[in-house]
Every structure is written in C-alpha cells, then in structure tokens.
C-alpha positions in Angstrom: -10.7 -14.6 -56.5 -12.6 -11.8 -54.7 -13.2 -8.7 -56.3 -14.7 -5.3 -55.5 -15.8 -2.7 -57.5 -17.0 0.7 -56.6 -18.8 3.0 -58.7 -21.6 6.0 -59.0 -19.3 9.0 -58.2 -19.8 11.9 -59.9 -19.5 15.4 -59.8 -22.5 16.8 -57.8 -23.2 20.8 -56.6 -22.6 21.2 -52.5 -25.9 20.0 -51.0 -26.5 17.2 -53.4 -26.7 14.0 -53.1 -24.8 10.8 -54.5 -25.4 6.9 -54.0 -22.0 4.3 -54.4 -22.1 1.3 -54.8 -20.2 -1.7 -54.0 -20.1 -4.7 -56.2 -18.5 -7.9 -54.4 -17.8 -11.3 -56.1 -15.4 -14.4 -54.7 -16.5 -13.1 -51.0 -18.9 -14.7 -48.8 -20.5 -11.5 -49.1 -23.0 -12.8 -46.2 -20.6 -13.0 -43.1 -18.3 -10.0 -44.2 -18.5 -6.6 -42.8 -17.6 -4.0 -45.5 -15.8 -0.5 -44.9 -16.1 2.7 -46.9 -12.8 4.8 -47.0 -11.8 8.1 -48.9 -8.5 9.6 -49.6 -8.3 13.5 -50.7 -5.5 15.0 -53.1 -3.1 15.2 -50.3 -4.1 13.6 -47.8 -4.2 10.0 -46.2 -7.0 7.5 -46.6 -9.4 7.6 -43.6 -11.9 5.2 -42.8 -15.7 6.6 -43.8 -17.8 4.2 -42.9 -18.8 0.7 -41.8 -21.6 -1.8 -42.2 -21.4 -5.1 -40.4 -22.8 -8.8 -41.9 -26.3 -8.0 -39.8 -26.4 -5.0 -41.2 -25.1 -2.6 -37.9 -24.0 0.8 -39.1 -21.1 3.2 -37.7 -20.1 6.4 -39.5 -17.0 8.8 -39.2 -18.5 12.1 -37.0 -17.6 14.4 -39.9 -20.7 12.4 -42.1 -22.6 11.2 -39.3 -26.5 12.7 -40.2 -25.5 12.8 -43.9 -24.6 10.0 -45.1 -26.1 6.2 -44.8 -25.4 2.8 -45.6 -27.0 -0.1 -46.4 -26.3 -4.3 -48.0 -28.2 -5.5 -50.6 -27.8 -9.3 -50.0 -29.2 -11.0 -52.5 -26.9 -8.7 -55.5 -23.7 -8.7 -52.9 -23.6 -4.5 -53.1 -23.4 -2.5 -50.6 -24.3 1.0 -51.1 -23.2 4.5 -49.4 -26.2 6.9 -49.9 -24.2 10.7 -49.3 -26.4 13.7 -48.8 -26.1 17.2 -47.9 -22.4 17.2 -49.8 -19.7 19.6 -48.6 -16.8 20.6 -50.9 -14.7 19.0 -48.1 -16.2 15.8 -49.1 -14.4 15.5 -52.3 -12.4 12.5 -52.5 -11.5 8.6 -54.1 -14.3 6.5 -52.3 -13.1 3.4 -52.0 -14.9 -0.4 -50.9 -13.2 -2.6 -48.1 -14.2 -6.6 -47.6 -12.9 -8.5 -45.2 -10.0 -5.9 -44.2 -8.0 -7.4 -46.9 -10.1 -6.4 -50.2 -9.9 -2.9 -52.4 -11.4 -1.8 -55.2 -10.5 0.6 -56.9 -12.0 3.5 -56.1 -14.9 6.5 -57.2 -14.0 9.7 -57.7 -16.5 11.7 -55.8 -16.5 15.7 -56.7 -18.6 18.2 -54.9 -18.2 21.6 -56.5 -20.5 24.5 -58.0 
C-alpha cells in the first residue's frame, strides 16, 4: 500500500520562508518522480512543482526563483524549500507519486 504524507505548513509573515516535506512508503520511492500541487479557497489545484527520480527540477513561473526542491533518498522525502512567501501563496500543498498517489495535504498560510 503506498502512502504519502505531507507536512511542515504553517502560518508564516510574507517574505518568510517554509520547508514541506514529503513522506513516501509502499513506493519505489527511487524510480518515481514526485509533483508538488496547491489548491487555494476557490480555486482549482495547479501543479507547483516537479522533481524527477535523478533528481531534475521544473517549477511553475509564478515560484520559479523562490522556491526549491530536493529528494532525500535514503528517508524517501522529498522536500519543497518556499522562500520569499507572497500572500498569494497561501494554499493546501499537496505530495504527488507516481501520478496516481495523494496525500493529504499542508495548509500553507502566508499572512501578517
């Protein structure tokens, strides 16, 4: 059974900075690429960020320069490293495997 898990949202002041995380078990975490979406109140969920099994990076333009992301291999996490936060950032972050596997989703707040 695979299973993701998100988690170090927060509520952070515009211009901080916040690190998820991405717990995966039941995957061959090695081989998958993992994907990064957020959904605002309102709005439809939209894809964030990738991070491919070698470890290739591609970012949404609306992030790119602020955030980062990187695969720990040996703990099977992947982490989303978010700087410079906008209010418009403020959303459910939620972990992809596969194209197939969700977690549940981080609440991410940026407000003063």
């Amino acid at each position: 059974q695979v299973r993701v898990a998100e988690s170090g949202g927060g509520l952070v002041q515009p211009g901080g900075s916040l690190r998820l995380s991405c717990a995966v078990s039941g995957a061959n975490f090695k081989i998958a690429t993992m994907k990064w979406f957020r959904q605002a109140p309102g709005k439809e969920r939209e894809w964030v960020a990738t991070i491919t099994a070698d470890g290739s990076t591609d970012f949404e333009d609306s992030v790119k320069g602020r955030f980062t992301a990187s695969r720990d291999w040996a703990r099977s996490t992947g982490h989303l490293y978010m700087n410079s936060l906008k209010p418009d950032d403020t959303a459910v972050y939620y972990c992809n495997i596969l194209d197939r596997f969700w977690g549940q989703g981080t609440q991410v707040t940026v407000s003063s």
